[in-house]
N, C-alpha and C positions, 0 to 999 in steps of 0.2 A: 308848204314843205312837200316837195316831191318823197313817192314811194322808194326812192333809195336814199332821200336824206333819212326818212325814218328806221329805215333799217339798218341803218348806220349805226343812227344814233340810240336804238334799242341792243345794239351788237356793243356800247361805249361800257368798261366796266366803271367809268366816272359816274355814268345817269346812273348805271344800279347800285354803287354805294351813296347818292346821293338819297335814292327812293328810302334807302337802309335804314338809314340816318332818320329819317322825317318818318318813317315808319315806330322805330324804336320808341323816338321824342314823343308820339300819340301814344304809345302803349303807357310809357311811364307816367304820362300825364291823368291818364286813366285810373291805371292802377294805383298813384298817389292819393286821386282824389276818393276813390272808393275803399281803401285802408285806414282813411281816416274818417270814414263814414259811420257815427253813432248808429250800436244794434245790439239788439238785448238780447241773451241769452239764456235758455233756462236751464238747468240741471236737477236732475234726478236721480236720489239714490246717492248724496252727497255722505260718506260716511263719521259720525262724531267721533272726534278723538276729545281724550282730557288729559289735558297737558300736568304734571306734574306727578301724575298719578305714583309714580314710583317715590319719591319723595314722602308722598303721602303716606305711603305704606312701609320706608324703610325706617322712617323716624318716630311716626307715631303709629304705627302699629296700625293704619286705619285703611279700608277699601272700598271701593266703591261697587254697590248695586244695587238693582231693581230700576235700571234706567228705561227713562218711559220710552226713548226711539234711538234705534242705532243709526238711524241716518236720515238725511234731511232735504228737501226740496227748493230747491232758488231760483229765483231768477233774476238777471246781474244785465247790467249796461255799461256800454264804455264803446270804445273803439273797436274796427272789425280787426284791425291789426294785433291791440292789446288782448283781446279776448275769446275772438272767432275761432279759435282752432282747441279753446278748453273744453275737456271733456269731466263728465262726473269722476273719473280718478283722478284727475288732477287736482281735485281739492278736495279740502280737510275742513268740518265744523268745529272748532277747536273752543273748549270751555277750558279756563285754568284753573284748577282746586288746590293751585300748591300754598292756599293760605286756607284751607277747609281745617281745621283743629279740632271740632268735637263730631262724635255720631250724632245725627240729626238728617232730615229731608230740604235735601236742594232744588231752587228751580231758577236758574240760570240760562242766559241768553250765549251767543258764541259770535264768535269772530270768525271770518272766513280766513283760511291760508292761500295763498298762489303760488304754484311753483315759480322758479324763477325766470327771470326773463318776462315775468307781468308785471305792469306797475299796477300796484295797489289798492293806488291814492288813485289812481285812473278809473277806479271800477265802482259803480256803486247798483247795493243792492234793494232791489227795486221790492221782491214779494221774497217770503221766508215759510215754510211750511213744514213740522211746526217751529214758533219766531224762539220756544225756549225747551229748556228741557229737563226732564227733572228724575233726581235719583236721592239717594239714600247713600250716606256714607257711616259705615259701620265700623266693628271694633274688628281684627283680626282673634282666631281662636286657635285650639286645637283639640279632639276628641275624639275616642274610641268607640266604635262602631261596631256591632255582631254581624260575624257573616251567615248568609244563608246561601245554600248551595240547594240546586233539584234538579234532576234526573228529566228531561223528555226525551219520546223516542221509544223505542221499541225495546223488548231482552227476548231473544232467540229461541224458539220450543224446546222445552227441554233443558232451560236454566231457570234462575231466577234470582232476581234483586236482593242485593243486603242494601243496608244501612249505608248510606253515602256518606265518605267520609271527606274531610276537607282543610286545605289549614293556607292560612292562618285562619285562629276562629277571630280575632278584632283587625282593623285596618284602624289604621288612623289616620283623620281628615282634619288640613288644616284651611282655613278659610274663615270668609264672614263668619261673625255671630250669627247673624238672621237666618244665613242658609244652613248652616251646624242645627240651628232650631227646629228645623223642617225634617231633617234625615233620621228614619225610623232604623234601617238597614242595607246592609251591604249585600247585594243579592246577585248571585253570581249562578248561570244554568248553561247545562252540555246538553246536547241534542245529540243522539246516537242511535242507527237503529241496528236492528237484530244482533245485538251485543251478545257475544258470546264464549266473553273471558272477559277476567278484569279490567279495566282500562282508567289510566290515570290521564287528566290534561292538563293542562294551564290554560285555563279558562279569564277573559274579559268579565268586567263586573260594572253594574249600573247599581244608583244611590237610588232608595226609597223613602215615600214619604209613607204618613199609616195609613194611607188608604191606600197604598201599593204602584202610585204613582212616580214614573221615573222622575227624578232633580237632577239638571244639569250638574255636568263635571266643570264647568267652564269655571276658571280661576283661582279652584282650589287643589290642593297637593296629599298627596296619597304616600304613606310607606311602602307601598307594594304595589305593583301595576295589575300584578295578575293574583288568581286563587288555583293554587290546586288541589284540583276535585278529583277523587278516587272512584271510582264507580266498581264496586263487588259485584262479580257474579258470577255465582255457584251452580255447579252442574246440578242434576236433581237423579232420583234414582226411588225405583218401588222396590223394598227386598221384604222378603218373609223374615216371620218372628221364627224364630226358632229356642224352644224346649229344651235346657241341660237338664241331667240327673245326676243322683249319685247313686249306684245304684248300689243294692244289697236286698240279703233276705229272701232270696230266688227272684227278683225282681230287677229287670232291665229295659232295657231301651222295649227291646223286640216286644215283650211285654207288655208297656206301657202305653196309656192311650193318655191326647188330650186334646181338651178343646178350649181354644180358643178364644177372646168377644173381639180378637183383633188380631188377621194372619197376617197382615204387611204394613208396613207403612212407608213415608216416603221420606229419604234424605237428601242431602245438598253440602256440596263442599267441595272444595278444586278436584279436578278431575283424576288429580293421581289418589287423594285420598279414597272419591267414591267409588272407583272402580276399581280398588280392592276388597270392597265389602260387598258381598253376597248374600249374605245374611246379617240379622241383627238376634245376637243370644240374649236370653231371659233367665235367670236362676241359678245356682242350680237348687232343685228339688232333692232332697235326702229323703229316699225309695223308703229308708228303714225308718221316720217321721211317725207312719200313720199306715194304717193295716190294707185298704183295699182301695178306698176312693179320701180325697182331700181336695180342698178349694187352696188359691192364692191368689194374693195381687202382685204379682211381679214388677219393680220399676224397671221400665226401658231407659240405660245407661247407652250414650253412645259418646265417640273419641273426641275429644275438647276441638277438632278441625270441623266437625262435621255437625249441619244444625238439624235439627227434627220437624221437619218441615208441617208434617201432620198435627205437632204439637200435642202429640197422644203421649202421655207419660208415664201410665201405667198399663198392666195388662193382666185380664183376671183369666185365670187357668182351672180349669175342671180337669184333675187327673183320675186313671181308673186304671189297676193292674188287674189283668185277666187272667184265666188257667190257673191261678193260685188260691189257696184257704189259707184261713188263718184258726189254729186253737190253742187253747190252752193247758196247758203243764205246769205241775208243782215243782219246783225246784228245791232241794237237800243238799246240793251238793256246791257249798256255795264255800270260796275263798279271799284270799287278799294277795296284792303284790304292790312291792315299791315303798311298805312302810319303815321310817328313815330306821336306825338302830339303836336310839336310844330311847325307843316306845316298842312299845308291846301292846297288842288288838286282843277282845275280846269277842266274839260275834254274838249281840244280843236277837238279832233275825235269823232264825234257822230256818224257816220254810217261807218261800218267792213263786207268786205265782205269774209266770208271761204268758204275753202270746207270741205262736212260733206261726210264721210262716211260710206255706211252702205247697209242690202239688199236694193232691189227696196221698199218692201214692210213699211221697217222704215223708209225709205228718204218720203215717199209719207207721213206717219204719223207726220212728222213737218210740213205739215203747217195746221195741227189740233188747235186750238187754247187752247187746254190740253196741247200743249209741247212747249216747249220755247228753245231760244238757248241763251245764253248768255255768254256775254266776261267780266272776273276780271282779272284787274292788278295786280300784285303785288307789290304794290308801298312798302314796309318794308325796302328797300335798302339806301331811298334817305337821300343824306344829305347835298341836296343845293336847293337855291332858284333859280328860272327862267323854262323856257319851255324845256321838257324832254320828252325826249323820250324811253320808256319801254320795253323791250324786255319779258320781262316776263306775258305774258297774255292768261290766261286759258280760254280753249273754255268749255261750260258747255251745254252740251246737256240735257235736265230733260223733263222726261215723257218717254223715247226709250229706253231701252238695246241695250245693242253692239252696238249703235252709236258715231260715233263722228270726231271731225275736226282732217284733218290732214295738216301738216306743221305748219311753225310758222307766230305768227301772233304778229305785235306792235300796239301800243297806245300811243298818245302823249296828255300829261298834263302842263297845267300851273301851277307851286307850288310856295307858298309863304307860307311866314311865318309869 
């Protein structure tokens, strides 16, 4: 063949569909033979399904767990065609329990699934890892469970944590018997830091066992998804004790001295309540009690918002009035008022002796014959006949300022009617 019959005949589009042709024919011929070429393949991570499991559970009340492997290793043979291109999702270890009828421990082998477009019957399974499987099928249940809520996380300088509150206090869990057995509490916790007012959440919860161990949620059913948790937090605050009086007898505030075993303490309570309070009051003290110096235990009372942080709930008080005396006086000059009108008083006490007090220089001015002292009963009370005795009788100092009797003083009367 001369060099221009060839380039003829390589220029022919007849020779290049003929090459086409017999090119194609080799390929087909190939790839027939090697699709249909035996090859084993392995898979890993084959996942177990159990077939009827719904059944199981809507009829007889019964569920499956504690299964020793959720998925399985194979290795399969057949054709490259039928097989070559499966992947471990492609199939399912399929065990069928839809004839399981009592709680009891299973251990059962499985059948493999193919998607479709595998033949079957074409494929067999050479090695199984593991060949069975085994699980426990139990009773369905339902039962109430305590929640517990806590606090982590920080509270901000200058507040401080109440009492965490939370609800629901039970959830109810329905599920296996065996895993119901296990679950100590429902425990549910907020992580917050430098918290510095209340704060409420809806908080996620994990099941406990009693040794504080989380238990899967997996397969069982809850009344509530979530808890909410309140987290209190109260401002805080240092205020002085502070001292009432009542005063009398020449005896006042200016006057009066005290001490003390506890000048402040600390309270806590949302911040409109504490930061109207400045102080925290103690007593009051009646000035006219007791002649110069007196002890007390005062309780510390504070407003049903606010808590007492210190938990100091008494306070002992040493009072002492200064600049003043105290002496005593005979009284003669003694009356009644307020007895009803159809009793008549007889005064069986005609001479009362008190003590008055007051400066040096007003105790020297009673016995001025300008100033009188005088004792009235208040007889308004009575409502029987015979000899009685008064508790109510006013000392009356007239003609002095800021004088007068201190403690109490009786009078006893004959009444008839």
């Amino acid at each position: 063949m001369t060099k221009k019959r060839a380039n003829k005949l390589f220029d022919s589009n007849i020779f290049w569909a003929v090459v086409s042709l017999l090119a194609a024919l080799c390929i087909w011929v190939y790839m027939t033979d090697t699709q249909e070429e035996p090859i084993s393949v392995t898979l890993s991570g084959v996942e177990v399904v159990f077939e009827g499991e719904d059944v199981l559970q809507s009829q007889r009340g019964l569920v499956i767990t504690d299964v020793s492997a959720e998925t399985v290793d194979v290795t399969i043979s057949g054709t490259r065609i039928n097989i070559g291109r499966l992947s471990s999702e492609d199939v399912k270890a399929v065990i069928d329990v839809s004839r399981a009828s009592s709680t009891s421990n299973y251990n059962m082998g499985y059948t493999l699934r193919f998607p479709s477009g595998v033949d079957s019957d074409a494929v067999r399974l050479e090695r199984s890892s593991p060949s069975t499987i085994s699980f426990q099928v139990t009773r369905m249940d339902e039962r109430q469970f305590p929640v517990v809520a806590a606090f982590k996380g920080s509270v901000a300088d200058g507040y401080v944590l109440g009492d965490i509150e939370y609800e629901p206090a039970t959830i109810s869990v329905r599920g296996p018997q065996s895993v119901l057995d296990s679950i100590e509490d429902v425990y549910a916790e907020v992580t917050l830091q430098d918290v510095n007012s209340t704060r409420t959440v809806e908080s996620g919860f994990i099941l406990r066992d009693a040794d504080g161990s989380e238990i899967s949620k997996e397969g069982l059913e809850f009344d509530f998804d979530t808890i909410s948790v309140t987290i209190p937090i109260s401002q805080m605050k240092t205020v002085p004790i502070y001292v009432t009086y009542i005063e009398g007898s020449g005896a006042t505030r200016e006057n009066t001295s005290a001490t003390l075993d506890v000048k402040e303490i600390t309270i806590a309570g949302d911040a409109a309540s504490v930061d109207g309070i400045n102080r925290i009051e103690v007593g009051p003290i009646d000035l006219t009690d007791f002649e110069l110096t007196a002890e007390y235990d005062l309780p510390i009372v504070l407003p049903n918002d606010v808590e007492n942080v210190s938990g100091i709930e008494t306070v002992h008080v040493e009072v002492e009035i200064n600049g003043l005396e105290v002496r005593s006086f005979t009284v003669t000059n003694i009356d009644y008022t307020g007895l009803p009108e159809q009793y008549t008083a007889e005064l069986v006490t005609h001479s009362l002796t008190v003590r008055i007090r007051g400066t040096r220089e007003n105790l020297d001015r009673l016995n001025d014959p300008t100033t009188s002292i005088r004792a009235v009963a208040d007889l308004s009370g009575t409502t029987a006949t015979g000899t009685m005795e008064t508790p109510n009788v006013d000392i009356r100092v007239d003609g002095v300022l800021n004088t007068g009797a201190v403690g109490t003083y009786r009078l006893t009367f004959n009444i008839s009617a």
